[in-house]
C-alpha positions in Angstrom: -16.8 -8.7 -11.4 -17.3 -11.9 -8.7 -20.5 -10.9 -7.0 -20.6 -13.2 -3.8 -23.1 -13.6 -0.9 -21.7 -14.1 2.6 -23.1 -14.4 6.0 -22.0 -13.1 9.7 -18.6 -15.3 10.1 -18.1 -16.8 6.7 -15.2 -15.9 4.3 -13.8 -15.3 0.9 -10.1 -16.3 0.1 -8.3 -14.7 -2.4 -5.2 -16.4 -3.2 -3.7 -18.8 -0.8 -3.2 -16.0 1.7 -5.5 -13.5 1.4 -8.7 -13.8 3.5 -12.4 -11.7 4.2 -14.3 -12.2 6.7 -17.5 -10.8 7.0 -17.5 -9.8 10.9 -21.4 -7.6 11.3 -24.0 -6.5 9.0 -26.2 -3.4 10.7 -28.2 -0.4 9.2 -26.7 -0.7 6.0 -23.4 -0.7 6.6 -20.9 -4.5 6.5 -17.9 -4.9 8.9 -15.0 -7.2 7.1 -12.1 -8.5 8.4 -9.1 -8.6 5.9 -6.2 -11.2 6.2 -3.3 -10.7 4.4 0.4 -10.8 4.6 2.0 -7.7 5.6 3.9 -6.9 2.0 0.3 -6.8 0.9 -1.3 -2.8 1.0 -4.9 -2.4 1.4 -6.4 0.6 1.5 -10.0 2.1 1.4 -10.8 3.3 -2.2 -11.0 6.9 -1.3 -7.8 6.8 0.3 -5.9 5.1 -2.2 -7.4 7.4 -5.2 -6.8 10.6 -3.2 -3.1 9.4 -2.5 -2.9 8.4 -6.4 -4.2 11.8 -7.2 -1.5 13.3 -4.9 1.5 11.5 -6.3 0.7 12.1 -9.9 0.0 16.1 -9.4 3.4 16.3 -7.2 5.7 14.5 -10.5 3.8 16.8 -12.8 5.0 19.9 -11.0 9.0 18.7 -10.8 10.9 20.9 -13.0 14.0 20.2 -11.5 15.6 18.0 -14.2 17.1 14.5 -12.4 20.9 14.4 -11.4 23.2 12.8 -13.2 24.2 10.5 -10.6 27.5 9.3 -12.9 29.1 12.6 -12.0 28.6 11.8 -8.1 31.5 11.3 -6.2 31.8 8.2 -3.6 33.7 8.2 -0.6 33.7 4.9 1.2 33.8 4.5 4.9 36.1 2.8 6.8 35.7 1.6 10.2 37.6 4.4 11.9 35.2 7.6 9.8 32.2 5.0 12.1 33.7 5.3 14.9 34.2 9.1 14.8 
């Protein structure tokens, strides 16, 4: 782990395009500003465990067995099915 000190207004890059800024410091608690392109998630840690946690206990309960998608029939759509 990178530990790094940083005042009001000063910044940490991560990356070329990734960037924290530390915006307020009061009773304990920092404000930071986070930069980042939007195909990049970010997520508080409790969130992002309790959606983890969420995910992994729904595909545990799936019975259902997936479909075997070979066996699925395709019907294409032509202009005229659109405009109906």
């Amino acid at each position: 782990m990178l530990i790094l000190t940083r005042k009001i207004e000063e910044e940490i890059k991560i990356g070329s395009d990734v960037t924290i800024k530390v915006l307020s410091i009061s009773e304990g608690q920092v404000k930071l500003g986070i930069s980042a392109p939007g195909n990049v998630a970010i997520f508080r840690s409790e969130i992002y465990e309790k959606v983890k946690m969420v995910t992994i206990e729904a595909s545990e309960s799936c019975t259902e067995k997936p479909k075997d998608l070979s066996k699925l029939k395709i019907r294409k759509i032509s202009d005229e099915d659109e405009r109906s």
